[in-house]
VMD Tcl script that draws the C-alpha trace (Angstrom):
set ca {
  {-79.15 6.54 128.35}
  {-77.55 9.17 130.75}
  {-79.52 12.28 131.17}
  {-83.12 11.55 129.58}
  {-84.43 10.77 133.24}
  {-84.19 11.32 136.65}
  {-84.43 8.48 138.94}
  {-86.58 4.95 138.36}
  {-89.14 6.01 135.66}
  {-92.41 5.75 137.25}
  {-95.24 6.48 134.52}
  {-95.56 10.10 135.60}
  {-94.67 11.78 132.43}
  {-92.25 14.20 130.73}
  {-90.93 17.30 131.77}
  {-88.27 19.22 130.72}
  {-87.27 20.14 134.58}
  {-87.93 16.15 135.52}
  {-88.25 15.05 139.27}
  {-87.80 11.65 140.31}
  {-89.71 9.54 138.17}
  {-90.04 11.50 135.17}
  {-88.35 11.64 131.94}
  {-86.19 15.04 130.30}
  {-88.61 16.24 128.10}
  {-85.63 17.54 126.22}
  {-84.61 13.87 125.10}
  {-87.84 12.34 124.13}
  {-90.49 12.60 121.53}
  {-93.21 10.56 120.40}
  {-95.75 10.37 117.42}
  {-99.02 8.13 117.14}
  {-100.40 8.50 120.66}
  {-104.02 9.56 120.43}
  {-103.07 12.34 123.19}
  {-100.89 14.03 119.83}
  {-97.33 14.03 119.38}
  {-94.85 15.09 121.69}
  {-91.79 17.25 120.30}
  {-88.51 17.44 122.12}
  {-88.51 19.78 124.75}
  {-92.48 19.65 125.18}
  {-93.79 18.66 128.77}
  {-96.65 16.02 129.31}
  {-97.77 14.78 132.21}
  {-101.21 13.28 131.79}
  {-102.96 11.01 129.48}
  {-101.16 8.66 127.24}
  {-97.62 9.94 128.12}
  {-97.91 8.97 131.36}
  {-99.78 5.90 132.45}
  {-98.28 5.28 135.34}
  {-96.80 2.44 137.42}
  {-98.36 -0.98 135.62}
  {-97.82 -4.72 137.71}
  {-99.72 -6.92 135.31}
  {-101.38 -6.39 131.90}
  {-102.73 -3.13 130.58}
  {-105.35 -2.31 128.26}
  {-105.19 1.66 127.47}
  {-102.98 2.38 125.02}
  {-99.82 4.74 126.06}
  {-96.57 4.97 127.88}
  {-96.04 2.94 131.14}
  {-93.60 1.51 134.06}
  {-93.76 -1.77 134.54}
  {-92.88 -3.09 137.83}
  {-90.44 -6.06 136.76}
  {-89.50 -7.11 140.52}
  {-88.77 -5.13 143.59}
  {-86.88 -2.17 142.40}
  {-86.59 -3.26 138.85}
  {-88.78 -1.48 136.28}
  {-88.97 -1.31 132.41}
  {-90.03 1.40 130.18}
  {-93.14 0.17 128.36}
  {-95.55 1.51 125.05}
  {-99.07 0.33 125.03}
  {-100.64 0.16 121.73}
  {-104.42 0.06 121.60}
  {-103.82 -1.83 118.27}
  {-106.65 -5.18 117.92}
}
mol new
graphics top color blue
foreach p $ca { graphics top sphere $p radius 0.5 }
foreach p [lrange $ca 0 end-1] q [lrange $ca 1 end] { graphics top cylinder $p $q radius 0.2 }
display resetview
C-alpha cells in the first residue's frame, strides 16, 4: 500500500518520520503484542514491533522481515501462541 513505508521493510520498527526500512507510524496499528498496543501515529522501534530482518524460523513472538530471496522480503507477525 503506497505511503505506509519507506523503502524494503527491514524489521526496524515504526515511526511516524520513517527512514528506509521502517514503516509510517501514521498507517499502522497493532493490538495483542505483549510490548502493548500500538495506535496510529505512535512510534516503536524496539521490542516486538520490530524484530528485525528473519532468514529462517523464529521463535519470539512479534513483527518481522523475512528475507524471501535476494531483494525480496515479506512482512511477517510472530505469534508466541503453543
Amino acid at each position: 500500500m503506497s505511503g505506509v513505508n519507506s523503502g524494503v521493510f527491514t524489521g526496524s520498527g515504526f515511526t511516524t518520520n520513517p527512514y528506509s526500512g521502517q514503516l509510517d507510524a501514521n498507517g499502522w496499528a497493532t493490538t495483542g503484542l505483549s510490548d502493548t498496543s500500538k495506535g496510529f501515529g505512535t512510534s516503536n522501534t524496539s521490542g516486538d514491533h520490530a524484530r528485525g530482518l528473519i532468514s529462517g524460523g523464529v521463535s519470539t513472538g512479534g513483527l518481522n522481515s523475512f528475507d524471501l530471496s535476494i531483494g525480496n522480503r515479506a512482512l511477517g507477525f510472530q505469534t508466541n501462541w503453543k
